[in-house]
DRENDO-1510 file (C-alpha; in Angstrom, 1 decimal, always signed):
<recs>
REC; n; res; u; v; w
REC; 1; UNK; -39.6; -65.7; -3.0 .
REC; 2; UNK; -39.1; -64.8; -6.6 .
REC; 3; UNK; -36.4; -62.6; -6.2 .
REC; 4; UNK; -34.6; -65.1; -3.8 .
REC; 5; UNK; -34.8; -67.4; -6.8 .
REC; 6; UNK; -33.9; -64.9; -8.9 .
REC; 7; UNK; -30.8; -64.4; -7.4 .
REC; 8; UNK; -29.8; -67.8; -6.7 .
REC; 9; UNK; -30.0; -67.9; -10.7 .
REC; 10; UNK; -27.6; -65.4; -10.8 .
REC; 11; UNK; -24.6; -66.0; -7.8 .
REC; 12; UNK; -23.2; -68.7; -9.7 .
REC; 13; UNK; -23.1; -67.0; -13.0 .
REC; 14; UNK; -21.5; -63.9; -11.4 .
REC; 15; UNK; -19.2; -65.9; -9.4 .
REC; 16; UNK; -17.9; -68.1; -12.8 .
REC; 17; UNK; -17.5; -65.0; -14.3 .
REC; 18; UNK; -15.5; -62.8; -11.7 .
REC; 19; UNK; -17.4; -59.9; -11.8 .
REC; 20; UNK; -17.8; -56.8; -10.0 .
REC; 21; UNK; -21.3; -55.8; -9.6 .
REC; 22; UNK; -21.7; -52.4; -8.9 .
REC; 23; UNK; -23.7; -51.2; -5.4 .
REC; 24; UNK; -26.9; -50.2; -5.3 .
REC; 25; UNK; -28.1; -47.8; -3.0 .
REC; 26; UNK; -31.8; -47.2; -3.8 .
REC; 27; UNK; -34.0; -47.6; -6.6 .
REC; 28; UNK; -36.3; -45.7; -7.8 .
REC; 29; UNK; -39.2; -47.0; -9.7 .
REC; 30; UNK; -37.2; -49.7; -10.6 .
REC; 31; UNK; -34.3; -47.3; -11.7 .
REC; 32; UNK; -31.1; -47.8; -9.8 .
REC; 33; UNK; -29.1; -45.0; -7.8 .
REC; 34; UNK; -25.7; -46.3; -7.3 .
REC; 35; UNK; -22.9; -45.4; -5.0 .
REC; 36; UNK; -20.6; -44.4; -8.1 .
REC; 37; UNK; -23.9; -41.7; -8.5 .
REC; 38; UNK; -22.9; -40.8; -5.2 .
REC; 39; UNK; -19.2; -40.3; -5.6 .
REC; 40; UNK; -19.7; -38.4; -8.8 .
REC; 41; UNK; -22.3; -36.0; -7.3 .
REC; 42; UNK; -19.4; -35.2; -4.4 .
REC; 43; UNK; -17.1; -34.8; -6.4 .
REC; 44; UNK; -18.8; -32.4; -8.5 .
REC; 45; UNK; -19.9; -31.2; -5.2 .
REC; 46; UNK; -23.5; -31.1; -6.6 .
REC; 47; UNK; -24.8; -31.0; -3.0 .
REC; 48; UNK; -23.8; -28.4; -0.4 .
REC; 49; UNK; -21.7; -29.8; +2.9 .
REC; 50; UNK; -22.8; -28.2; +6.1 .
REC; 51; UNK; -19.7; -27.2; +7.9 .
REC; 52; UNK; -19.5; -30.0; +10.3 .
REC; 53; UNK; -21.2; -32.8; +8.5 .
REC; 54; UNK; -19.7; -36.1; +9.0 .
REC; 55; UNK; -18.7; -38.1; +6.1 .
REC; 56; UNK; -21.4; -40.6; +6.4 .
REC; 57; UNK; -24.0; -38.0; +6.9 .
REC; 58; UNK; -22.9; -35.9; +3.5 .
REC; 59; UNK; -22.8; -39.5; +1.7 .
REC; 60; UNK; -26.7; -40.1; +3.1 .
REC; 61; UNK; -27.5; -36.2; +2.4 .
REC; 62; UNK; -26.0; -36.7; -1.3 .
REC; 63; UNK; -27.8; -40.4; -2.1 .
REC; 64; UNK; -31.2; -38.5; -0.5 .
REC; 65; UNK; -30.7; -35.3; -3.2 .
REC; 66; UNK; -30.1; -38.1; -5.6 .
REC; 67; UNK; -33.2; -40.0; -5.3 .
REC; 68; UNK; -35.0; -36.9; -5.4 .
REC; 69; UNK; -33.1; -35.8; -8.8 .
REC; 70; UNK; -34.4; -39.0; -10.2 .
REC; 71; UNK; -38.1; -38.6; -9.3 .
REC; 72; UNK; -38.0; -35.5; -10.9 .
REC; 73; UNK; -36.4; -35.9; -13.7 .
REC; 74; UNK; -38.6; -39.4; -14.3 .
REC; 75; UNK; -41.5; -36.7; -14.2 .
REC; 76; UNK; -40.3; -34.1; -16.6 .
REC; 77; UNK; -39.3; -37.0; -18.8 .
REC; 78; UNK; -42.9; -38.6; -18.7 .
REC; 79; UNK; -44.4; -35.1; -19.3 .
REC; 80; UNK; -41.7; -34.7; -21.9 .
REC; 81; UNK; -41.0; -31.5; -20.9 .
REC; 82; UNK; -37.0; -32.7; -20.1 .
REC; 83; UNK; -36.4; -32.6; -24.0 .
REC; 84; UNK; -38.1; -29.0; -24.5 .
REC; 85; UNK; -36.2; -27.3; -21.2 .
REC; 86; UNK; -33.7; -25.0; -22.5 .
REC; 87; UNK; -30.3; -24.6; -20.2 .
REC; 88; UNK; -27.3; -22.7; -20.6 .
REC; 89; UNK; -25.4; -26.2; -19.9 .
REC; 90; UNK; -21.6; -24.5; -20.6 .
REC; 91; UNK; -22.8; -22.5; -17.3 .
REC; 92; UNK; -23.7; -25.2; -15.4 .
REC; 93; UNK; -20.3; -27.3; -16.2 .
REC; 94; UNK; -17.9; -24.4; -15.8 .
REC; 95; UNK; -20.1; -23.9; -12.1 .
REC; 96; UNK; -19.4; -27.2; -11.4 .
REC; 97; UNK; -15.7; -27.1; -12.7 .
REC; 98; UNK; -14.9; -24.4; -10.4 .
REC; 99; UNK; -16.7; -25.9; -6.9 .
REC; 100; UNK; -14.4; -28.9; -8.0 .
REC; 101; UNK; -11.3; -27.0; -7.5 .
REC; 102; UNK; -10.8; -26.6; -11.2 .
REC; 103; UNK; -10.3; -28.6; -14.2 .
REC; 104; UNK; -7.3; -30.1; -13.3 .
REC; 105; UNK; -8.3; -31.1; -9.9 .
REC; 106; UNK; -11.7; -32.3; -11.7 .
REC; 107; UNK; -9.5; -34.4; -13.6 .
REC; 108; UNK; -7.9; -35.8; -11.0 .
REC; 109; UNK; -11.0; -36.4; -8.7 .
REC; 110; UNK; -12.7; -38.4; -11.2 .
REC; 111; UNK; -10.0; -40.5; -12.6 .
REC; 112; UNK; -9.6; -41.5; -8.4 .
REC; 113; UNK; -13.0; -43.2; -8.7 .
REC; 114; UNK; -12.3; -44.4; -12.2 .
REC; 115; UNK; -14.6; -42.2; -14.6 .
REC; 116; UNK; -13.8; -39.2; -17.2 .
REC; 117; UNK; -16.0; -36.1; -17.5 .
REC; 118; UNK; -19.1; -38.0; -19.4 .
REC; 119; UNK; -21.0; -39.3; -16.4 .
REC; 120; UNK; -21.0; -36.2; -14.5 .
REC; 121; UNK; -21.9; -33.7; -17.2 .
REC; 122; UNK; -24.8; -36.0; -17.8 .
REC; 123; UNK; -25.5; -35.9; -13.9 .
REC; 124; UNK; -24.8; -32.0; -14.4 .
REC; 125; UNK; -27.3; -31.9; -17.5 .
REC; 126; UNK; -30.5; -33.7; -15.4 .
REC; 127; UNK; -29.8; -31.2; -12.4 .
REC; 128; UNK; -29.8; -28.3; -14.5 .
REC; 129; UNK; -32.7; -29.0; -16.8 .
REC; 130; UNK; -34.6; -29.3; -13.4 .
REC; 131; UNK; -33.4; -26.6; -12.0 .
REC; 132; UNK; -34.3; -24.6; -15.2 .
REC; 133; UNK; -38.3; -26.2; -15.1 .
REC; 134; UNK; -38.2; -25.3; -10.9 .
REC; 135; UNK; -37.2; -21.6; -12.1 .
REC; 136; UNK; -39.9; -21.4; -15.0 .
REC; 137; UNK; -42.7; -23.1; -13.0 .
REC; 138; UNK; -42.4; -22.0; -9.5 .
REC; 139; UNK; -40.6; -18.9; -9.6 .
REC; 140; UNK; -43.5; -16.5; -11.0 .
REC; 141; UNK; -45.5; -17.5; -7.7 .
REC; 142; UNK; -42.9; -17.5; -4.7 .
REC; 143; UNK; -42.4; -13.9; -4.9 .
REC; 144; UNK; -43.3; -12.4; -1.4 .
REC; 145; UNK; -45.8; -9.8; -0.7 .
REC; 146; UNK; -44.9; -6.5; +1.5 .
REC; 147; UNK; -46.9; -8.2; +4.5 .
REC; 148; UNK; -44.9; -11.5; +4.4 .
REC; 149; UNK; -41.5; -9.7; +4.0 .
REC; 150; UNK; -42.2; -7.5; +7.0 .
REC; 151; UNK; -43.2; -10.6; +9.1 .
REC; 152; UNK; -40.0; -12.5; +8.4 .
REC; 153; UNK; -38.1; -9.6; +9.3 .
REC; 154; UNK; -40.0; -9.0; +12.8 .
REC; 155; UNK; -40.3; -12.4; +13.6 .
REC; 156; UNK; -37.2; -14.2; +12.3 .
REC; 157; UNK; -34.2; -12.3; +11.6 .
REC; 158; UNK; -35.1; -9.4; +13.6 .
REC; 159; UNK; -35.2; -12.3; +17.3 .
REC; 160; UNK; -32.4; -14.2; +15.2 .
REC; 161; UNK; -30.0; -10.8; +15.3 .
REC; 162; UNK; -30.7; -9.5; +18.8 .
REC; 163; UNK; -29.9; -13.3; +19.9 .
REC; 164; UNK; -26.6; -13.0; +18.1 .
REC; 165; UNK; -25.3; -9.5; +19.4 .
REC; 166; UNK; -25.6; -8.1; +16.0 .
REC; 167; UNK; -27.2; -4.6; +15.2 .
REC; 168; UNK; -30.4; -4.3; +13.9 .
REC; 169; UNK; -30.6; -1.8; +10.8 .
REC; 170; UNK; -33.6; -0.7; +8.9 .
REC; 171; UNK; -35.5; -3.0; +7.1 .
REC; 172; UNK; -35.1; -0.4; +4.0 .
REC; 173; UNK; -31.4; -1.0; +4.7 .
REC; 174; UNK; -31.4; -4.4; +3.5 .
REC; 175; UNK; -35.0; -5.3; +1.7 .
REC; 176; UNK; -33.7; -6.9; -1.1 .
REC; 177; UNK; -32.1; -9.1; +0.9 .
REC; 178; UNK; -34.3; -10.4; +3.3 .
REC; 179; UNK; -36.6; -10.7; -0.1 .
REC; 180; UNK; -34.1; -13.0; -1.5 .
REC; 181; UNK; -34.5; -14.9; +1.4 .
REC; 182; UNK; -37.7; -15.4; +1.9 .
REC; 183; UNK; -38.2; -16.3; -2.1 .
REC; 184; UNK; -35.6; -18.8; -1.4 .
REC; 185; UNK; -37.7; -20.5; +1.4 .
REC; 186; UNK; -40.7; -20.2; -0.7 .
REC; 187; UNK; -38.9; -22.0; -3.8 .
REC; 188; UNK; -38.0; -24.8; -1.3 .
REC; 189; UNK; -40.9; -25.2; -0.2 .
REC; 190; UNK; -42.8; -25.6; -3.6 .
REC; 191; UNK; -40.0; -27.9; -4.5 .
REC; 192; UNK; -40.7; -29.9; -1.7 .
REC; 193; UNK; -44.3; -29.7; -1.9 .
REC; 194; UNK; -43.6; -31.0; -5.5 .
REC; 195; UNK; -41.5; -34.1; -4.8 .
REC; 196; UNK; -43.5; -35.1; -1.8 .
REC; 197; UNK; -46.2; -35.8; -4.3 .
REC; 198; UNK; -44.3; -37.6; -6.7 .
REC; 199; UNK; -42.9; -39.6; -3.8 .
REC; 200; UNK; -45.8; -40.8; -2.9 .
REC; 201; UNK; -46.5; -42.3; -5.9 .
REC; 202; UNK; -43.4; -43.3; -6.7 .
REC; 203; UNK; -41.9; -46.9; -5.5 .
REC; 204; UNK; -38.9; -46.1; -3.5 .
REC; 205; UNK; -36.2; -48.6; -2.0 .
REC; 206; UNK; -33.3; -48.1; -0.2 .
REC; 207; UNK; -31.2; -50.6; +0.5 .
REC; 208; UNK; -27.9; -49.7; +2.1 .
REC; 209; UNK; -27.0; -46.4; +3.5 .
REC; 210; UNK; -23.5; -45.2; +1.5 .
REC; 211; UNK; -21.2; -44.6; +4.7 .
REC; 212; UNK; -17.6; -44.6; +3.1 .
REC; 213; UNK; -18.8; -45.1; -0.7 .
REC; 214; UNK; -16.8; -42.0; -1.8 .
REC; 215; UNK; -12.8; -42.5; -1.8 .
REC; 216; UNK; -12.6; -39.4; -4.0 .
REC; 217; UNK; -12.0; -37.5; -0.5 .
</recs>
């Protein structure tokens, strides 16, 4: 009820005024995520694209990565720890510079949705100071043991392999590898693990999924 007043309030003001409110997507904790977050994140390519995701699904994949950006970084900001994180940020722009194509075609992507570089170093900057704090916190404890890097070999890649055609070498062959792996799941999972919990105490809406937000394609 109040917010259907509220917004009666506002429709004619808006209206008289000719202007062009921006979409929101989701909000969390009152904090909004909008579908210009969305177009800046793909055009930075901030998320990965599976090879045959759809459009729409990359958009909902990106505005999901996005709300759980913002949940973290709301924590690290409340625990103040955002301010302290050190980052090599000039490593973090030129990595996004060069998934982009390059400067010029970074230039060209984001004056196609209207912006210059500020919003998405800033976008850059929060993902990197949280990827920083995952690294710090987590990493010292996702490291695998001898036991659990011979079990994902036997009973993962080893069945995944065979089921494939491919030879099988030695697990000495290729070690650091399958530890890479298997540190990589662990990190995700602790990530996860991490932004579960502040999900549930978080207030999340979403309001419209953003199939075609992006024209930056």
């Amino acid at each position: 009820m109040y917010h259907d007043a509220v917004l009666t309030l506002l429709l004619p003001v808006l209206f008289a005024a000719a202007v062009e409110v921006e979409r929101v997507l989701a909000l969390v904790n009152n904090v909004p995520v909008l579908a210009s977050d969305v177009e800046l994140a793909e055009v930075g390519a901030l998320v990965p694209r599976e090879p045959a995701e759809s459009d729409a699904d990359y958009d909902r994949a990106v505005l999901e990565a996005l709300v759980d950006l913002e949940l973290r970084w709301q924590d690290l900001q409340a625990a103040g720890i955002a301010a302290r994180t050190q980052v090599d940020l000039d490593a973090a722009w030129r990595a996004t510079v060069e998934r982009a194509g390059g400067e010029d075609a970074l230039r060209e992507k984001l004056a196609k949705i209207g912006f210059n570089e500020g919003p998405l170093r800033e976008l850059v900057r929060r993902a990197a100071v949280v990827q920083s704090y995952v690294a710090s916190r987590f990493g010292p404890f996702v490291r695998p043991t001898s036991q659990e890097v011979e079990a994902f070999w036997q009973q993962e890649l080893v069945p995944q392999l065979k089921s494939q055609g491919k030879p099988v070498p030695p697990l000495a062959d290729v070690r650091p590898k399958v530890e890479a792996l298997l540190r990589e799941r662990k990190l995700a999972a602790e990530i996860d693990r991490w932004t579960a919990g502040l999900a549930k105490r978080a207030e999340i809406v979403r309001y419209l999924a953003p199939t075609a937000v992006s024209s930056s394609r």
